[in-house]
C-alpha positions as CSV (number, residue, x, y, z in Angstrom):
1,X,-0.7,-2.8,16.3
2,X,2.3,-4.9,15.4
3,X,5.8,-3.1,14.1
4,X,4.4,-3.6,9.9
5,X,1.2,-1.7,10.6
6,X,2.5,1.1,12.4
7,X,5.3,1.3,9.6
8,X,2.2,0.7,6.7
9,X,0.5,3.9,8.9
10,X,3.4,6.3,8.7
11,X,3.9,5.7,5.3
12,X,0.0,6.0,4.7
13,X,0.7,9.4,6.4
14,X,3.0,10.9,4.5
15,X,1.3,9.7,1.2
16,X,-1.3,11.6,2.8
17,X,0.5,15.3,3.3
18,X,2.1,14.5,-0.3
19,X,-1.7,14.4,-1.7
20,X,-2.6,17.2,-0.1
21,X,0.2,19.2,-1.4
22,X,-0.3,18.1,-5.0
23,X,-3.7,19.2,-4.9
24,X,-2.1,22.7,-3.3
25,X,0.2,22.7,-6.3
26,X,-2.6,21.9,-9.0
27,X,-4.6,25.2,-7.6
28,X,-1.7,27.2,-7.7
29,X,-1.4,26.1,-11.1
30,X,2.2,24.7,-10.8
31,X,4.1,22.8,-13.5
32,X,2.8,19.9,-14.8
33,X,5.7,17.5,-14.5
34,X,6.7,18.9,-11.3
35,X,2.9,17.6,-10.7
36,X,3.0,14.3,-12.4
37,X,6.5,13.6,-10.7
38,X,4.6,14.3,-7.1
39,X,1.8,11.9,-8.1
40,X,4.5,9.4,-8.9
41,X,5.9,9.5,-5.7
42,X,2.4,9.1,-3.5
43,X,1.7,6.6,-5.8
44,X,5.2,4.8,-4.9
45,X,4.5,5.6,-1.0
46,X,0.8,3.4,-1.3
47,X,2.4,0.5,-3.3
48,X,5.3,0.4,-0.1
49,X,2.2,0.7,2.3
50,X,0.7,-1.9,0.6
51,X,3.2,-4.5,0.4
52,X,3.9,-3.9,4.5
53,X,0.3,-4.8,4.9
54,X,0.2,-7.9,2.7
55,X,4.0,-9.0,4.4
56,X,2.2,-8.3,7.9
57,X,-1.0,-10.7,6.7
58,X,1.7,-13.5,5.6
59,X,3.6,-13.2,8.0
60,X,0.8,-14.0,10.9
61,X,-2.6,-14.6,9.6
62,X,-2.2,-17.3,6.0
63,X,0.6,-18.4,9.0
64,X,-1.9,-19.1,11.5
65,X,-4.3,-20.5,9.3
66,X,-1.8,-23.1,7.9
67,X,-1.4,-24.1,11.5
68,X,-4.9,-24.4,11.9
69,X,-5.1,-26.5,8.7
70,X,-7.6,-24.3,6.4
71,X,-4.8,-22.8,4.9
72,X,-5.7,-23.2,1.6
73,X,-8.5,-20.0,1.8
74,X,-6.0,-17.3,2.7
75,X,-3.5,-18.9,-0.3
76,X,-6.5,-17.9,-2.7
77,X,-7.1,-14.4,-0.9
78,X,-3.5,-13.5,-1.9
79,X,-3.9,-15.0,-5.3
80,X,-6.6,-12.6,-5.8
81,X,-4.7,-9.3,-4.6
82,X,-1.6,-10.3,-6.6
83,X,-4.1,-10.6,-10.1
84,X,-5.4,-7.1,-9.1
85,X,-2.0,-6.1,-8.2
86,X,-0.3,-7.5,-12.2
87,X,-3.0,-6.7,-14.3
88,X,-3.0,-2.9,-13.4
């Protein structure tokens, strides 16, 4: 597992025991912008997680497929994620 994955899995991590608290604070009935403002930041933590993973596929596989000369494939594949990514 290269250095941006194990970062993308720490940070997958946390997002994880942030979840799990919000849904502690949601059955302890908590305040609902201390709630929201907890959602926020998980949501923040997958976006970061996300963007280490699509750096990491830049970086070495639409890379090595350049190299290779079928390129063009993994240009479309990030084409697609970025549409999915704007139009949220």
């Amino acid at each position: 597992m290269n250095d941006q994955r194990q970062q993308a899995l720490q940070v997958l991590k946390t997002a994880k025991g942030q979840i799990e608290a919000i849904i502690r604070m949601l059955e302890e009935d908590r305040y609902c912008m201390d709630i929201s403002n907890q959602i926020i930041a998980a949501q923040s933590l997958l976006k970061k997680a996300n963007l280490l993973i699509l750096k990491q596929h830049m970086e070495h596989c639409v890379t090595e497929a350049f190299e290779q000369g079928n390129g063009s494939k993994k240009i479309e594949e990030i084409i697609d994620i970025l549409a999915k990514v704007i139009n949220k």
